[in-house]
C-alpha positions in Angstrom: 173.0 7.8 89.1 171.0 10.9 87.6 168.0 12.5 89.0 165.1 12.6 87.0 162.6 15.0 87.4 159.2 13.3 87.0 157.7 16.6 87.1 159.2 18.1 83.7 159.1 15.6 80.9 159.1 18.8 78.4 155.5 17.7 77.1 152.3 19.8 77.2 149.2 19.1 79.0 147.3 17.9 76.1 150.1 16.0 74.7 150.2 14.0 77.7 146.6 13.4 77.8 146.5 12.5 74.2 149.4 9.8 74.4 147.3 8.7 77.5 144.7 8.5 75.5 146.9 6.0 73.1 147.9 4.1 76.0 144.9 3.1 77.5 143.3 2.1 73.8 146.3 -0.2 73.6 145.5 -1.5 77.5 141.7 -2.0 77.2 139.1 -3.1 79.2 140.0 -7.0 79.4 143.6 -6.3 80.2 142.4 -3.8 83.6 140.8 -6.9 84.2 143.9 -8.9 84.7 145.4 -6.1 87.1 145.9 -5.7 90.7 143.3 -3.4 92.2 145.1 -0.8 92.7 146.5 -0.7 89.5 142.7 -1.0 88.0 141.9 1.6 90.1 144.1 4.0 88.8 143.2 3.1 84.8 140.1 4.0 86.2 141.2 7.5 87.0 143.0 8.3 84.4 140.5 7.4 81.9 137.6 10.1 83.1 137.1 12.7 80.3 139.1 15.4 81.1 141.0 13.9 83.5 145.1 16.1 83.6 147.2 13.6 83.7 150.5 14.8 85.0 154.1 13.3 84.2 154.5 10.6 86.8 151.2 9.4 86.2 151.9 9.1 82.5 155.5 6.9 83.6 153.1 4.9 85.5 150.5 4.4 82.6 153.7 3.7 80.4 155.1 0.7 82.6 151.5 -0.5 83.0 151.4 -1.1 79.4 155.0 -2.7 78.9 153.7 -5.0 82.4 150.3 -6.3 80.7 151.6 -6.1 77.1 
């Protein structure tokens, strides 16, 4: 098994943000309703303006999306 380092996934700050951004439109507010609370909360994080949104939090967002969708 490989090691992955969550902390390089070769994308920029703003790209991250921006294919957050995606994410989240695709996730919406009735679908956070449907998640645990601690998964909610984070949505919640993420989606404050400005918010950096780093690597691992992007995975996360990512199989948040494939869970609800």
């Amino acid at each position: 098994m490989s090691y992955h380092d969550l902390g390089d996934s070769g994308m920029s700050a703003d790209d991250r943000r921006a294919e957050a951004d995606r994410v989240l439109l695709l996730i919406g507010d009735q679908m956070e309703k449907e998640m645990h609370a601690h998964e909610a909360r984070f949505i919640q994080q993420v989606r404050r303006p400005y918010a950096q949104v780093s690597t691992k939090q992007l995975f996360w967002l990512r199989d948040l999306k494939d869970k609800y969708l």
